[in-house]
N, C-alpha and C positions, 0 to 999 in steps of 0.2 A: 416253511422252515421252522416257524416257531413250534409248528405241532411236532414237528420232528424232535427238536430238542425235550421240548418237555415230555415225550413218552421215553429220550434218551437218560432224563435224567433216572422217571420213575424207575427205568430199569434198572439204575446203578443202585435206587435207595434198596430197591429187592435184592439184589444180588448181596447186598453189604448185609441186607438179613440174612439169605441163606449163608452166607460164610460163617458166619455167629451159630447158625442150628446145622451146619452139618459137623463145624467144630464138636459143638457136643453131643452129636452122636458119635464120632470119631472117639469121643472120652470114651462112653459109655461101654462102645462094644468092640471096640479096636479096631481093624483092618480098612483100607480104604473101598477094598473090593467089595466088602459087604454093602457098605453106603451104596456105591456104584450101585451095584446088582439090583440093591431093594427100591430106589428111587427109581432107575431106570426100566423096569416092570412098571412103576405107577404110571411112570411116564409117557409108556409106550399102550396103556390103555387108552388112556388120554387122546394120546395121538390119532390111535384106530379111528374112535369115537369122530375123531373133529374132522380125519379125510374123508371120512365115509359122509358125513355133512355138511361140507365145505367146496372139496376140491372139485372142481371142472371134471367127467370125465375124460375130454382128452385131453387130459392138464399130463395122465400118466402115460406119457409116449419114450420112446428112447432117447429123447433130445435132455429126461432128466438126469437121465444116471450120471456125469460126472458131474453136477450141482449137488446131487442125493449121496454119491459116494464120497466126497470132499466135507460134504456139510456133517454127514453123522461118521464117517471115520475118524477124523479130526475132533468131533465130538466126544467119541467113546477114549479115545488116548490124551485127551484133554481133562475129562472126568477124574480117569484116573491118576494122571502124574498129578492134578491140581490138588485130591484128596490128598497124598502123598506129602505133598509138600506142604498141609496144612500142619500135619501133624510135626511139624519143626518151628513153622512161620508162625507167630501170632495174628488175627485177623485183621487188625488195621494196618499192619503193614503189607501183609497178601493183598489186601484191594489195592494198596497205592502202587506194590513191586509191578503187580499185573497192568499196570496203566505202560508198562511198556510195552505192550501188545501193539500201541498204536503205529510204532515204530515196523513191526513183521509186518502189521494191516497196510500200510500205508507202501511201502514197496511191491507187495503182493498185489495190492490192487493196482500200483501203477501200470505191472506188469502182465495182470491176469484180465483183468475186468474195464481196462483205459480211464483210471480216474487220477488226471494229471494234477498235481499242486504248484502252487506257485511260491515264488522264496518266502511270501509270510505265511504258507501254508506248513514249511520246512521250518523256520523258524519257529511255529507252533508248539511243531511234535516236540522240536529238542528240548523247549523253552518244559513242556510235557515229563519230558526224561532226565533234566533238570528237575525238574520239583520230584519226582521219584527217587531220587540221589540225594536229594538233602531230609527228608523224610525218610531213609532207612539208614544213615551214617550216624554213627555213635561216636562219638569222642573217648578214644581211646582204645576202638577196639574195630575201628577204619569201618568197614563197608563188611554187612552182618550178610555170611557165605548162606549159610545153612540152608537146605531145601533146594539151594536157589538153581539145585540140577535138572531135578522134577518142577520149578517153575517154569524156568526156560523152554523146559518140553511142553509142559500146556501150555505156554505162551504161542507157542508154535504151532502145536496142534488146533488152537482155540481159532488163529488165526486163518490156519486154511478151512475151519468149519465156514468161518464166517463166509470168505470168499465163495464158498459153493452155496451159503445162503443166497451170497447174495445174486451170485449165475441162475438159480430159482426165482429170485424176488423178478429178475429181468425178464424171466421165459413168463411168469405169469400176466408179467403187465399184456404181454397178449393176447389172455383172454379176458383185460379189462375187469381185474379182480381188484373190488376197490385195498387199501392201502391195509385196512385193522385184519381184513381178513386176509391176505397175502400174507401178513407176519403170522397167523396163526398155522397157516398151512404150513409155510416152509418151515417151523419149528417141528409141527408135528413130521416133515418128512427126515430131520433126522432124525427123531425119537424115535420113530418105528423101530427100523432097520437096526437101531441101537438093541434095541429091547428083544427082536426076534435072535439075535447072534447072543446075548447074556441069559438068555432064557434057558439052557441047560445047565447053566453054570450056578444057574441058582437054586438045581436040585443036587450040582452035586456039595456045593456049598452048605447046605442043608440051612438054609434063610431062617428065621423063626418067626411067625406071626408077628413077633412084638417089635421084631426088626421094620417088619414092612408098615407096623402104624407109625414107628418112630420116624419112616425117613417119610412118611406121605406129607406131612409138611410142607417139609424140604423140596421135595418134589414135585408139590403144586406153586409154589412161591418161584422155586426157580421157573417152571415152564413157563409161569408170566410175565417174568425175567426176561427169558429167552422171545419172547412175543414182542416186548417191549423192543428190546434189541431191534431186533429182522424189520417191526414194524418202522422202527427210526432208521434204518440203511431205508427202506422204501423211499422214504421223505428225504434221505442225506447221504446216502451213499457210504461204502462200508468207513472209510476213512475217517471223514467228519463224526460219524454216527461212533468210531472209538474216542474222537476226541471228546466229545460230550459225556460220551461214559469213564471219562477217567475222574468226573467228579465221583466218582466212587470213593476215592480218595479219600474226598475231604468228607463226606456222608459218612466212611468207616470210623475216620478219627474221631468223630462226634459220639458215634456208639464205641469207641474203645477206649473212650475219657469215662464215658458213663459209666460201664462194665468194668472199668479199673477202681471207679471209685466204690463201684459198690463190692466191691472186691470178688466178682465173678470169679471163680477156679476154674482155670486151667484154659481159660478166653481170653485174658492181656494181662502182662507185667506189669506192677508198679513200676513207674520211672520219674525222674527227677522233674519237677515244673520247666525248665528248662528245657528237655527233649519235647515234652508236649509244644512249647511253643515254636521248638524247631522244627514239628513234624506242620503246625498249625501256619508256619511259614510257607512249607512245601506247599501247603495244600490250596494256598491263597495262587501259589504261582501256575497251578492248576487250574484255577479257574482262569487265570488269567487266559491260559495255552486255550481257553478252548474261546474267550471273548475274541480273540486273533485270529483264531480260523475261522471264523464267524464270518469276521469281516474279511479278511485278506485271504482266505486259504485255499479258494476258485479261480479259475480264469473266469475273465467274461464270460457269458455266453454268448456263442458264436468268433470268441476267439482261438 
């Protein structure tokens, strides 16, 4: 479990980078589709590279496609509403908004993949969704709307990639693929299929070379991101494995105290010491959400 957690965290500290660099490429060159597009080709090299060295050949049987089609569909309409919404949301608050994904994950899974909670598993998530609510509430100006259309849709979309990750992560434990390498494959299996369906669209887009050095960053940070991820559901299952990564949270607010002081443009707002330590409260009750599921948030096993 504890390996599980701590590749859950490193993925949260990645992810809270890429939101900071795909922010400013979003400044740079506007659209969210272009991000998309350009990242999404790096990524989908990537990917080819590691199935073609990795995966089992009869790992590729018909029994993937609705793990492959859930994992990168969800994927590709998560990309994009989440670009979308960035360009309204500032970055510390995008990682802590998005910790309510635990909420779609943890229903979905009840539902889709049999991973039951127990009431302090429930009391986690809220405890989770709570600290998300006191970290975006402004005084004076109630609970900050904006984006939050294209959130809820990547929220959604992100949620059902994960569940087809993690109907992949299941099918592989049959042919006894240890754990780092499982997470590598099933990422690359949505990447692909992402990259081969964007790949027209990034001729007629007309990409520019400088585009695709600017998002390659981006694009190799998140894929280890996303490895981190998949490899921690292997070890925790998709539920737990979002409540670990809602320390995202508290890891963004640390880089959007930094980036505010140093008066980064157009990455976080100045705000009062006040909101920092309201958001610095939320983010404490985050960690807490995930100390609770830790301990309460499984049945026995064998019950």
């Amino acid at each position: 479990m504890f390996i599980g957690i701590g590749v859950g965290v490193c993925a949260a500290t990645l992810q809270s980078i890429c939101y900071i660099l795909s922010r400013g490429f979003l400044t740079r060159y506007g659209g969210p589709v272009r991000l998309m597009i350009a990242s999404q080709l790096v990524l989908g090299l990537i990917s080819a590279v590691l199935l073609f060295l990795l995966a089992p050949p009869a790992f590729f049987a018909p029994a993937i496609i609705p793990g492959v089609a859930l994992c990168s569909g969800g994927y590709i309409m998560g990309q994009f509403s989440f670009f979308s919404a960035q360009q309204k949301i500032e970055c510390s608050r995008v990682a802590s908004l998005y910790s309510l994904k635990i909420l779609v994950v943890s229903l979905l899974a009840a539902l889709l993949v049999d991973e039951s909670l127990t009431p302090g598993g429930i009391a986690a998530v809220l405890l989770a969704v709570a600290a998300v609510y006191l970290i975006n509430h402004r005084r004076g100006a109630g609970f900050d709307h904006r984006g939050m259309g294209m959130l809820a849709l990547a929220i959604t979309s992100f949620s059902f990639s994960d569940i087809g990750a993690k109907m992949l992560l299941d099918h592989l434990t049959e042919f006894l693929v240890p754990h780092f390498m499982a997470g590598l494959i099933t990422v690359s299996c949505g990447s692909l299929p992402a990259a081969l369906l964007l790949l027209p669209a990034a001729w007629r887009q007309k990409i520019r070379k400088e585009e695709f050095s600017a998002a390659t960053p981006y694009a190799v940070i998140w894929f280890v991101a996303v490895a981190c991820t998949f490899i921690g559901f292997s070890y925790l299952g998709a539920t737990f494995g979002n409540v670990v990564q809602s320390s995202r949270g508290v890891i963004s607010l640390i880089l959007g105290i930094v980036l505010a002081h140093l008066g980064a443009a157009g990455q976080e707002p100045q705000l009062p010491a006040a909101a920092w330590i309201k958001r610095g409260i939320g983010a404490l009750l985050m960690f807490l959400a995930i100390l609770l599921f830790a301990t309460f948030g499984r049945p026995p096993v064998g019950a």
